[in-house]
PDB file of the backbone (N, CA, C, O) and the ligand in Angstrom, with CONECT records:
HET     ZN  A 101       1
ATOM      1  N   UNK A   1       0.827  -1.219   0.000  1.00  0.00           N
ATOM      2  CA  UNK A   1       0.000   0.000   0.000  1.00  0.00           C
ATOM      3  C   UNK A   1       0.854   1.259   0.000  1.00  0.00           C
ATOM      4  O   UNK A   1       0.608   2.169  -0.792  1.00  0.00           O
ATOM      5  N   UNK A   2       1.951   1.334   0.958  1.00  0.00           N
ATOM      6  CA  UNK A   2       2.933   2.250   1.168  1.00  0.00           C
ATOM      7  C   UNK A   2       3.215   2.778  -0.667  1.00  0.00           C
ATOM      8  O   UNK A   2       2.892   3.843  -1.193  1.00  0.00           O
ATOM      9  N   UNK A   3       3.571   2.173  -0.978  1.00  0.00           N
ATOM     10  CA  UNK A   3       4.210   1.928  -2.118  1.00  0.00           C
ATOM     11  C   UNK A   3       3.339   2.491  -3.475  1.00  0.00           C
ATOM     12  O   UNK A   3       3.916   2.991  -4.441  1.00  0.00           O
ATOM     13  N   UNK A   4       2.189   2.365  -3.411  1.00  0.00           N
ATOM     14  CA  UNK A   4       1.743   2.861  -4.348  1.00  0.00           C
ATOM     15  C   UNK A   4       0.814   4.219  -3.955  1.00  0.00           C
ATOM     16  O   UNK A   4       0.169   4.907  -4.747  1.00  0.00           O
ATOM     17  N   UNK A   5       0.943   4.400  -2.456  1.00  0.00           N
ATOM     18  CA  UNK A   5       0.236   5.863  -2.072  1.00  0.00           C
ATOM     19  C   UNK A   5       1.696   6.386  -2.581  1.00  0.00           C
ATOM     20  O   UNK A   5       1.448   7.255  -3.417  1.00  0.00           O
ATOM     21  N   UNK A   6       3.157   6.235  -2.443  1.00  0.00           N
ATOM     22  CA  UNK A   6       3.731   6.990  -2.557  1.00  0.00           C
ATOM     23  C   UNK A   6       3.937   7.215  -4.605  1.00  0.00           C
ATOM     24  O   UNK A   6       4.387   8.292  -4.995  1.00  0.00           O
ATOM     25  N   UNK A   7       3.619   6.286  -5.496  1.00  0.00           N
ATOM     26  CA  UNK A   7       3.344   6.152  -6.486  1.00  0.00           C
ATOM     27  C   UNK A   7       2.239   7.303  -6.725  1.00  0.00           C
ATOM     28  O   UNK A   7       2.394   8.209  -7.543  1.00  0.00           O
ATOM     29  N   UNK A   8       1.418   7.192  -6.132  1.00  0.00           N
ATOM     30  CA  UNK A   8       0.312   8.354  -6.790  1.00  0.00           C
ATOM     31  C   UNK A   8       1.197   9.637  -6.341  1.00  0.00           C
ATOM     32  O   UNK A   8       1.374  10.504  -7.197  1.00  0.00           O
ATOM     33  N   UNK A   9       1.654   9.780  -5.307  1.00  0.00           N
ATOM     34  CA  UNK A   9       1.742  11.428  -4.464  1.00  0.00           C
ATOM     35  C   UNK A   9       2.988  11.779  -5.758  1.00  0.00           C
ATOM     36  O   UNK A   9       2.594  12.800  -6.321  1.00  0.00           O
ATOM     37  N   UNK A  10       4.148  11.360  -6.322  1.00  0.00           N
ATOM     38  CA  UNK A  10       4.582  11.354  -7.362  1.00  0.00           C
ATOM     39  C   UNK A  10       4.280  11.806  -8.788  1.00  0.00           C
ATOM     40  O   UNK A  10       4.832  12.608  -9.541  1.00  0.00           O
ATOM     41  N   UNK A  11       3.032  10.879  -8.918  1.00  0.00           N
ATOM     42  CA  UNK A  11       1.797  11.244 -10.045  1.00  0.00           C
ATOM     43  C   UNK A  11       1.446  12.324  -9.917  1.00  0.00           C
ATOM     44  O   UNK A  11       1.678  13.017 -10.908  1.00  0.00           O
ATOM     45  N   UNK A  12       0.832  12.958  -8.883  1.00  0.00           N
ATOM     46  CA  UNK A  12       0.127  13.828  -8.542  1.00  0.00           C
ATOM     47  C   UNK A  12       1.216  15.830  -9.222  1.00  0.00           C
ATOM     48  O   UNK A  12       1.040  16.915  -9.776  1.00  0.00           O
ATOM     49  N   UNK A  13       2.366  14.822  -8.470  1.00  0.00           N
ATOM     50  CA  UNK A  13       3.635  16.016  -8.775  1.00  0.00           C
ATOM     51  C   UNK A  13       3.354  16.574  -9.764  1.00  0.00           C
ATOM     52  O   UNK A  13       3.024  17.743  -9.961  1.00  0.00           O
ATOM     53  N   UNK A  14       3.527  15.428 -10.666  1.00  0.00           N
ATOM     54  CA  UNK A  14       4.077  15.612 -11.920  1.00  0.00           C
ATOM     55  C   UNK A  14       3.227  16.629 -12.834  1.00  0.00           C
ATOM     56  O   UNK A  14       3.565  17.560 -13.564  1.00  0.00           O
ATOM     57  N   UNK A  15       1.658  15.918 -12.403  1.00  0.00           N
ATOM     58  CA  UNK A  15       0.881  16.253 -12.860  1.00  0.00           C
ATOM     59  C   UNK A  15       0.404  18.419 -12.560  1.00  0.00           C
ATOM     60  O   UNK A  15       0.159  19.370 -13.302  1.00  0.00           O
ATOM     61  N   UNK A  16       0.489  18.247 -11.452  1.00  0.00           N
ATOM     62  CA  UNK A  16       0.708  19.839 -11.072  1.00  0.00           C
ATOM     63  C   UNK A  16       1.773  20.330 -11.474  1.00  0.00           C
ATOM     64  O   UNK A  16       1.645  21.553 -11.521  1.00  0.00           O
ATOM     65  N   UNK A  17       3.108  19.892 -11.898  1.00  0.00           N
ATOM     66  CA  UNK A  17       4.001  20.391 -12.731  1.00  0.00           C
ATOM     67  C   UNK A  17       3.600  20.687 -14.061  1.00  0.00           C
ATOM     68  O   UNK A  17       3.861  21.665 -14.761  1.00  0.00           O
ATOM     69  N   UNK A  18       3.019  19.818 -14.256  1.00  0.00           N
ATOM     70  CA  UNK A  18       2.766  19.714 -16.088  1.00  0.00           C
ATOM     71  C   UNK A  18       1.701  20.934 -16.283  1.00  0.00           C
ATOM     72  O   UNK A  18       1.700  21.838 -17.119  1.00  0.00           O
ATOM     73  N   UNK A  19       0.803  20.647 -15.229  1.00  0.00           N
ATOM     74  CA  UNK A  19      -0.409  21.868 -15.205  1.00  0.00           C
ATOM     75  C   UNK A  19       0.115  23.362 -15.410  1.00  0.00           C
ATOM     76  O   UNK A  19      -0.147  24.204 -16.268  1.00  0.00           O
ATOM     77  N   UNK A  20       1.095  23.373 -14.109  1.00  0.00           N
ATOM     78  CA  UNK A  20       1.680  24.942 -14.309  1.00  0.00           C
ATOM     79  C   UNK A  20       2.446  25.424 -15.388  1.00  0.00           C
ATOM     80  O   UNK A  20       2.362  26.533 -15.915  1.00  0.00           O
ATOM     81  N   UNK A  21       3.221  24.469 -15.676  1.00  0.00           N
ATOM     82  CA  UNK A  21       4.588  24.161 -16.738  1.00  0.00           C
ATOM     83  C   UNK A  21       3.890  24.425 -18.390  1.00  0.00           C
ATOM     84  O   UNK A  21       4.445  24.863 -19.398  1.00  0.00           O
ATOM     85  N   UNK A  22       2.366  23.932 -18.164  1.00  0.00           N
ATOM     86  CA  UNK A  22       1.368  24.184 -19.007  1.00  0.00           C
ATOM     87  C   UNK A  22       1.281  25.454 -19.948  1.00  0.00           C
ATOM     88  O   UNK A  22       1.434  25.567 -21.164  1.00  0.00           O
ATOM     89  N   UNK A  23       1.001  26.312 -19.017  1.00  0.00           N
ATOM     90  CA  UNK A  23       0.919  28.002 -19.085  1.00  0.00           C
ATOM     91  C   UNK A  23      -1.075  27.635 -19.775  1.00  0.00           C
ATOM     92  O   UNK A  23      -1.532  28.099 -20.819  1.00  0.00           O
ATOM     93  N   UNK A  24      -1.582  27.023 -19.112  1.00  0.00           N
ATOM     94  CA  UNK A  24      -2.761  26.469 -19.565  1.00  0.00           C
ATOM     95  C   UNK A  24      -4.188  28.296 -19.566  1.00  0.00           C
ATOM     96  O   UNK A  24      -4.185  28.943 -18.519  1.00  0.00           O
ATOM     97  N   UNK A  25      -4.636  28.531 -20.112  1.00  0.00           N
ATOM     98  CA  UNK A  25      -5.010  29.920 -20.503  1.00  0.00           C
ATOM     99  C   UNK A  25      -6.063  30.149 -19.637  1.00  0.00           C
ATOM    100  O   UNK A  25      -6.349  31.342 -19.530  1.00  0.00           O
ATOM    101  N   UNK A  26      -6.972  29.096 -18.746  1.00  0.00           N
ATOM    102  CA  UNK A  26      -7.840  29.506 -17.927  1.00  0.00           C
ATOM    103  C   UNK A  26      -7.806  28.186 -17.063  1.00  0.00           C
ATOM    104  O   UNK A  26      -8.475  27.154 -17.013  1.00  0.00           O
ATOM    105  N   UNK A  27      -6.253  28.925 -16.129  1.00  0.00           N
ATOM    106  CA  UNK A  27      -6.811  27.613 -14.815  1.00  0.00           C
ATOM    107  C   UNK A  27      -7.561  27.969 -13.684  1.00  0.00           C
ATOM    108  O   UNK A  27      -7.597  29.146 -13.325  1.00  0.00           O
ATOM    109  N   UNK A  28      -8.166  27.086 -13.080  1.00  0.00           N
ATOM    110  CA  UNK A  28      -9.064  26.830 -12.665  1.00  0.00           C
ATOM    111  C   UNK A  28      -9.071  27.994 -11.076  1.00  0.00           C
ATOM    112  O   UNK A  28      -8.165  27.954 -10.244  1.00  0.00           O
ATOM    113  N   UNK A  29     -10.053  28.755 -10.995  1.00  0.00           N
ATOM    114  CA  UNK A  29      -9.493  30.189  -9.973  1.00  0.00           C
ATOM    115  C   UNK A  29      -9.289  29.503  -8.526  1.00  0.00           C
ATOM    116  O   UNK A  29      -9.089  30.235  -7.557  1.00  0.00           O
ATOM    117  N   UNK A  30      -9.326  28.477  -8.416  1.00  0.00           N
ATOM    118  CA  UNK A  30      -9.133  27.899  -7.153  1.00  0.00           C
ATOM    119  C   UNK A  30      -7.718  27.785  -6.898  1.00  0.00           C
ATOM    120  O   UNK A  30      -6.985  28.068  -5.950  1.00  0.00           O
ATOM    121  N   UNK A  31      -7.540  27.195  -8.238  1.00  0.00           N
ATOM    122  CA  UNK A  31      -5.473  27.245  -8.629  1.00  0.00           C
ATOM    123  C   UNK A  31      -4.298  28.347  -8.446  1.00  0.00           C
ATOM    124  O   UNK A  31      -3.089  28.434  -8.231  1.00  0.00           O
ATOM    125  N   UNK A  32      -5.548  29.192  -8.694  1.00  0.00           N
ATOM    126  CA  UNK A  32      -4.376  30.457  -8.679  1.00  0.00           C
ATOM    127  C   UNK A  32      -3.646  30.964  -7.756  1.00  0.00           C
ATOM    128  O   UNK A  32      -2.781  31.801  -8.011  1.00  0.00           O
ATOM    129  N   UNK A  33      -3.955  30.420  -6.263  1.00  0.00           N
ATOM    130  CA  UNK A  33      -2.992  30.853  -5.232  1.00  0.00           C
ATOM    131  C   UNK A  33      -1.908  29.989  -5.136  1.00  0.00           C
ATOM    132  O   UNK A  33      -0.785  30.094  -4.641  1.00  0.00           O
ATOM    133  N   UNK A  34      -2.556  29.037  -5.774  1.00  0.00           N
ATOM    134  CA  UNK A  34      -1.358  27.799  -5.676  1.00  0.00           C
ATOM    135  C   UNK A  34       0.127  28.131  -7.164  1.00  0.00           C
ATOM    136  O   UNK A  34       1.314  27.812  -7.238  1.00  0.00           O
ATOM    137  N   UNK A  35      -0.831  28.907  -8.090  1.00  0.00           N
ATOM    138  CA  UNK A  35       0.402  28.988  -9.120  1.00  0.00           C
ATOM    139  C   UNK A  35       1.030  30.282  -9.188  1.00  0.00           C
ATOM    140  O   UNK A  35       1.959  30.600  -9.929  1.00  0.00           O
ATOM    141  N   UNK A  36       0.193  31.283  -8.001  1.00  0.00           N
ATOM    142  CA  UNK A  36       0.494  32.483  -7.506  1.00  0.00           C
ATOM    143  C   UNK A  36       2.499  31.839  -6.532  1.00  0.00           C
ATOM    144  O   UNK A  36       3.674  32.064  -6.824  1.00  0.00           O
ATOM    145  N   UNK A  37       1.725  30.940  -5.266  1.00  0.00           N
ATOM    146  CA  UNK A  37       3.105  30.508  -4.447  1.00  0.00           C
ATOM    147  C   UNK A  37       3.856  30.457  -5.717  1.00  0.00           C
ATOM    148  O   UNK A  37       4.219  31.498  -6.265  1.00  0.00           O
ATOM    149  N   UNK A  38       4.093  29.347  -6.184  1.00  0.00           N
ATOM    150  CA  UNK A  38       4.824  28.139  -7.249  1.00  0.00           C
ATOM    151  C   UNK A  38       5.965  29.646  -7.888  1.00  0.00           C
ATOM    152  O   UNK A  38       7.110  29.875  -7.501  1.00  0.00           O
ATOM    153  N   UNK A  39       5.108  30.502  -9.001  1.00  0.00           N
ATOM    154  CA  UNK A  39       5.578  31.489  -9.624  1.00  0.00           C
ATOM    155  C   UNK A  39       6.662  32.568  -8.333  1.00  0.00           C
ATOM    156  O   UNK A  39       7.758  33.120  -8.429  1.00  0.00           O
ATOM    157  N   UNK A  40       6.012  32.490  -7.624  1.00  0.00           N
ATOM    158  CA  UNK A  40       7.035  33.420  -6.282  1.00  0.00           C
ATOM    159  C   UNK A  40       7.870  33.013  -5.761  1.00  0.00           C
ATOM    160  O   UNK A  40       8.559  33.977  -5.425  1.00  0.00           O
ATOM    161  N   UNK A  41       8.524  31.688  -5.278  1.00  0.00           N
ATOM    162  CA  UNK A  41       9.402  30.952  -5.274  1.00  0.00           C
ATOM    163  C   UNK A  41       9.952  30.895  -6.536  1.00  0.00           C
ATOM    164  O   UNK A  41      11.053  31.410  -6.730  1.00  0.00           O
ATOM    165  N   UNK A  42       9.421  30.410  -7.320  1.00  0.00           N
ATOM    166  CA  UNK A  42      10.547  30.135  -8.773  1.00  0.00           C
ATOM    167  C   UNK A  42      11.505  31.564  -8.430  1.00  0.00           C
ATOM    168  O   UNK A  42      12.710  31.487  -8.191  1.00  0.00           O
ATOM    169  N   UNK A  43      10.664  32.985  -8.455  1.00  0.00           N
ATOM    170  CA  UNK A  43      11.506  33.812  -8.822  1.00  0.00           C
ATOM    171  C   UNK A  43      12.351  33.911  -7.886  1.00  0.00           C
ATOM    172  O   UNK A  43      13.494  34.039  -8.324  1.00  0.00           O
ATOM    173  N   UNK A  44      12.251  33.906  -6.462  1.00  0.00           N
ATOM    174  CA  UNK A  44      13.111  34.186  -6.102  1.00  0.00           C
ATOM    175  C   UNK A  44      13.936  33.263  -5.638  1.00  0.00           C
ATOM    176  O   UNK A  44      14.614  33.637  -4.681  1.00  0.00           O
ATOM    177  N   UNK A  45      14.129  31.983  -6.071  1.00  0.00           N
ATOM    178  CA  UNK A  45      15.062  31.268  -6.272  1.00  0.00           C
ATOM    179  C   UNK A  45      15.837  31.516  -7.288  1.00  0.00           C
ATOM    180  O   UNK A  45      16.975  31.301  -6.871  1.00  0.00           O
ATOM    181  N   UNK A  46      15.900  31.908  -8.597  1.00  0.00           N
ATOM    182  CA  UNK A  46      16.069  33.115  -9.714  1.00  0.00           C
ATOM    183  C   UNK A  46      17.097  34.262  -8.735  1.00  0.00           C
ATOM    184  O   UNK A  46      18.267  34.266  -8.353  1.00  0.00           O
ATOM    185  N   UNK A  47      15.933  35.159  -8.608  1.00  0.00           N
ATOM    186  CA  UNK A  47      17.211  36.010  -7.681  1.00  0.00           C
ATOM    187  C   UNK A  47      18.439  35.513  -7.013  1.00  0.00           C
ATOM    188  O   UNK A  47      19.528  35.796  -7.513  1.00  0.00           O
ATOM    189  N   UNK A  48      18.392  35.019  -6.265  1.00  0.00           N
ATOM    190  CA  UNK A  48      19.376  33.968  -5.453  1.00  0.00           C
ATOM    191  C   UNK A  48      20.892  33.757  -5.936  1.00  0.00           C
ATOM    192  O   UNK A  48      21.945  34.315  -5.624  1.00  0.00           O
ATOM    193  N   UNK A  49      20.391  32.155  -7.314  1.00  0.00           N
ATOM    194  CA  UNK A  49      21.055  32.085  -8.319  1.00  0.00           C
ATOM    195  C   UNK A  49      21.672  33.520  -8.768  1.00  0.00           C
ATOM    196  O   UNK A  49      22.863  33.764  -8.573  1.00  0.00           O
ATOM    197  N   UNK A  50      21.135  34.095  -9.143  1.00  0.00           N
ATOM    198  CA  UNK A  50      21.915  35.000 -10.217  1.00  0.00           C
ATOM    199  C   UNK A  50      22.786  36.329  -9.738  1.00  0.00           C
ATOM    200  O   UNK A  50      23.815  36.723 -10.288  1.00  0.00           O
ATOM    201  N   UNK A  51      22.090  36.972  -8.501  1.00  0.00           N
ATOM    202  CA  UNK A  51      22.749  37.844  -7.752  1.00  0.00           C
ATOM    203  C   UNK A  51      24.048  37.608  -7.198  1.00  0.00           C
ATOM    204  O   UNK A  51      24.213  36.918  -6.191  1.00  0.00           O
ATOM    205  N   UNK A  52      24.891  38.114  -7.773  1.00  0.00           N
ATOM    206  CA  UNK A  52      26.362  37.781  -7.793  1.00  0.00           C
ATOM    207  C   UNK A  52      27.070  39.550  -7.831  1.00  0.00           C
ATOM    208  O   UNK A  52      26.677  40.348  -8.681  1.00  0.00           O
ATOM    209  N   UNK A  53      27.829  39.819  -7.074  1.00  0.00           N
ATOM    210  CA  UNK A  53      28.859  41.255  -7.386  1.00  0.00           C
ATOM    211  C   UNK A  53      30.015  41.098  -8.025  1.00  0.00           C
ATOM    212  O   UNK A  53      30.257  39.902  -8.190  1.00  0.00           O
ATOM    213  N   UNK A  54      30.918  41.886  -8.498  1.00  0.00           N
ATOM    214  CA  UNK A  54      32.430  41.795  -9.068  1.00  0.00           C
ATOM    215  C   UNK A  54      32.967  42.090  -7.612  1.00  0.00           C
ATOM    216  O   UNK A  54      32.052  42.700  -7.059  1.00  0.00           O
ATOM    217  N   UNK A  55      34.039  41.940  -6.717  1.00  0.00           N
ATOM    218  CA  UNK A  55      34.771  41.949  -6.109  1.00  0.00           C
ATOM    219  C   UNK A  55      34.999  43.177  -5.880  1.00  0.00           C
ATOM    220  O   UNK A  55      34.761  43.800  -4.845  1.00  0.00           O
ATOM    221  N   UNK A  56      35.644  43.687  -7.219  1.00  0.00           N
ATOM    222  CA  UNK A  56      36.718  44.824  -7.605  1.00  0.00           C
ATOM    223  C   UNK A  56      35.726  45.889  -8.076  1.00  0.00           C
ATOM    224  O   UNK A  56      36.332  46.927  -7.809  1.00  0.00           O
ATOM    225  N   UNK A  57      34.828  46.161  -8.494  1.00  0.00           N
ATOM    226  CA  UNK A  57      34.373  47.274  -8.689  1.00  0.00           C
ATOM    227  C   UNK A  57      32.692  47.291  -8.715  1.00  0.00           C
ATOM    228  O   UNK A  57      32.146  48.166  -9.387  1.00  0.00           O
ATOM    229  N   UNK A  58      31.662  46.060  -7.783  1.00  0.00           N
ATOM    230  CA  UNK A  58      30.661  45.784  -7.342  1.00  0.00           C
ATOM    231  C   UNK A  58      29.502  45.589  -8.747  1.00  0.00           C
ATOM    232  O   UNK A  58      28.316  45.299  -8.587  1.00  0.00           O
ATOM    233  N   UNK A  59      29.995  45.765  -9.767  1.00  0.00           N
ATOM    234  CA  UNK A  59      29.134  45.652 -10.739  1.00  0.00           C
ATOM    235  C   UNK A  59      28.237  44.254 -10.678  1.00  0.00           C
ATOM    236  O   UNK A  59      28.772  43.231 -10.249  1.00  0.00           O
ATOM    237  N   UNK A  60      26.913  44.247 -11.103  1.00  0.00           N
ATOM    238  CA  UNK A  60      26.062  43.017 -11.020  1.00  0.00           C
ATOM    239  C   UNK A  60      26.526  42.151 -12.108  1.00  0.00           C
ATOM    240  O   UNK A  60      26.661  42.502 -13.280  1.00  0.00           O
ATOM    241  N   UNK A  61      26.810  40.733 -11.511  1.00  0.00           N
ATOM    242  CA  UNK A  61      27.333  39.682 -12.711  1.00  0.00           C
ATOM    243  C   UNK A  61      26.008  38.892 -12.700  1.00  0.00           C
ATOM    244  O   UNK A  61      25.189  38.852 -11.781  1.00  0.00           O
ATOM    245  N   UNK A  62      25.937  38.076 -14.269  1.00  0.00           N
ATOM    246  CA  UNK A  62      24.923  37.569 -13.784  1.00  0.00           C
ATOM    247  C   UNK A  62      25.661  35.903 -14.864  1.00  0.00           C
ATOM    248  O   UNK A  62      26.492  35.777 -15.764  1.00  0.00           O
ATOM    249  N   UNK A  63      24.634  34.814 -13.977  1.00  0.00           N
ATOM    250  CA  UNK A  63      24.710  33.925 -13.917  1.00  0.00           C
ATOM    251  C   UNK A  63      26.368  32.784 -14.241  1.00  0.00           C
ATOM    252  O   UNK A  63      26.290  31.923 -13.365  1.00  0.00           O
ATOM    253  N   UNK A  64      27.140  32.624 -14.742  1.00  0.00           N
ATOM    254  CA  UNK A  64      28.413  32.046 -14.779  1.00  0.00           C
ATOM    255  C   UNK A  64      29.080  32.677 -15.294  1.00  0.00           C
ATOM    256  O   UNK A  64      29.811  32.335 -16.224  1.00  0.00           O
ATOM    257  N   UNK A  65      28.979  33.862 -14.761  1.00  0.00           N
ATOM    258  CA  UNK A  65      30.490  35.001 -15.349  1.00  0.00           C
ATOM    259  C   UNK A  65      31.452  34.378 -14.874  1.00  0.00           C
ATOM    260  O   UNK A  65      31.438  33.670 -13.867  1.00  0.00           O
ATOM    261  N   UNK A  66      32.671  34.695 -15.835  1.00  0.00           N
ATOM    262  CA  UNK A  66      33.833  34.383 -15.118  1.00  0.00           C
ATOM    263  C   UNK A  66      34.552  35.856 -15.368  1.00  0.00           C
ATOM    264  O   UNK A  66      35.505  36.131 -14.640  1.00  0.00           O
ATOM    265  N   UNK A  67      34.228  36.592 -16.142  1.00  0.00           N
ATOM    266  CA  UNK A  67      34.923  38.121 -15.553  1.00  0.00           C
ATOM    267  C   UNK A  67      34.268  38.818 -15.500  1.00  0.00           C
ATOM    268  O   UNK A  67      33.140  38.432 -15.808  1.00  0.00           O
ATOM    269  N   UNK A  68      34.370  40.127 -15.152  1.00  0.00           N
ATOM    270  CA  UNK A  68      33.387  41.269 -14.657  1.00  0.00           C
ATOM    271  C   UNK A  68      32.962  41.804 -16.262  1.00  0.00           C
ATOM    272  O   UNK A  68      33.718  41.713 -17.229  1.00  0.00           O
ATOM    273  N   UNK A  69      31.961  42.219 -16.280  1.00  0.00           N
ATOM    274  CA  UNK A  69      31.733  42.206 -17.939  1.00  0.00           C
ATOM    275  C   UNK A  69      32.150  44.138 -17.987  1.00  0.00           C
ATOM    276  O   UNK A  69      32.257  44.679 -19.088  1.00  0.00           O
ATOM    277  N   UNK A  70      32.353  45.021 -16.582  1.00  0.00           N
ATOM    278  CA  UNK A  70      32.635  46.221 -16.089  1.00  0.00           C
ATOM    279  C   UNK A  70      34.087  46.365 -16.517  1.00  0.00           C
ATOM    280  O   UNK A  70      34.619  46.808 -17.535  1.00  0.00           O
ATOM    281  N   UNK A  71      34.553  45.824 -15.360  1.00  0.00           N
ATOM    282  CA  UNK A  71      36.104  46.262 -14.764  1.00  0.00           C
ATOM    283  C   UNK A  71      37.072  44.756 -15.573  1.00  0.00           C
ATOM    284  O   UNK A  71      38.216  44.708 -16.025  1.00  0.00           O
ATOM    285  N   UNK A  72      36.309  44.009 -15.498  1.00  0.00           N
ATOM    286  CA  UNK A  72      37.391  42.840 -16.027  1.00  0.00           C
ATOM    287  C   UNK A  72      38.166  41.825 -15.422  1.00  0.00           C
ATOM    288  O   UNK A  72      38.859  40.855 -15.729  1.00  0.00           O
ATOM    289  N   UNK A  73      37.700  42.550 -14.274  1.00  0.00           N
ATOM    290  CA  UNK A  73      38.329  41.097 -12.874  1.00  0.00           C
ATOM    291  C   UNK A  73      37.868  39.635 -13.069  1.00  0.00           C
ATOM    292  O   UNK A  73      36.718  39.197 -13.112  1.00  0.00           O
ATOM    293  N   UNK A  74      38.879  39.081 -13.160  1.00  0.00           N
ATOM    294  CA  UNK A  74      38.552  37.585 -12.956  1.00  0.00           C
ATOM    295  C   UNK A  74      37.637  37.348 -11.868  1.00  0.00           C
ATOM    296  O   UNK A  74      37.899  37.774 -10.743  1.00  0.00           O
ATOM    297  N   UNK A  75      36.548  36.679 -12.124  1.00  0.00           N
ATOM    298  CA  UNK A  75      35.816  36.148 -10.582  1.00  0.00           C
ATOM    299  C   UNK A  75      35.745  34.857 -10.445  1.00  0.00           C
ATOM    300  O   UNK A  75      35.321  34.001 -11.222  1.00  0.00           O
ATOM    301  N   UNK A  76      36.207  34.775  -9.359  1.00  0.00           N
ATOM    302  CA  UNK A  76      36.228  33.470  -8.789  1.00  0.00           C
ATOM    303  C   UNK A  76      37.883  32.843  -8.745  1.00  0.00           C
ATOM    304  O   UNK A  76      38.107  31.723  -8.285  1.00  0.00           O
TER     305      UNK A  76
HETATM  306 ZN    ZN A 101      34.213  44.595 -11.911  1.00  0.00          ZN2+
END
């Protein structure tokens, strides 16, 4: 039993992934706080990731710089 409740809760994932992942044009208004959270986390897990400074002259790097696209400092 274990085993296939944890089989559906899986299913279930996926399936609310696929829903949101969707961009489906009229979901259901009950949904929307739920793809309201989902969308607000994504981003600011987004922020997170990408908010990075140059060392040497604070300019915003974004995502796998390896030099300051500013000043030119190697980062990292
Ligand atoms: Zn710099």
């Amino acid at each position: 039993m274990k085993d296939i409740e944890k089989k559906l809760e899986n299913l279930y994932t996926k399936l609310g992934k696929a829903y949101y992942e969707g961009r489906f044009e009229d979901p259901l208004p009950e949904l929307l706080p739920l793809f309201d959270a989902i969308t607000e986390l994504k981003y600011s897990q987004e922020q997170n990731d990408e908010k990075a400074f140059c060392p040497q002259c604070g300019n915003e790097l974004k995502g796998q710089a390896i030099f300051c696209g500013k000043c030119g400092c190697r980062i990292g």
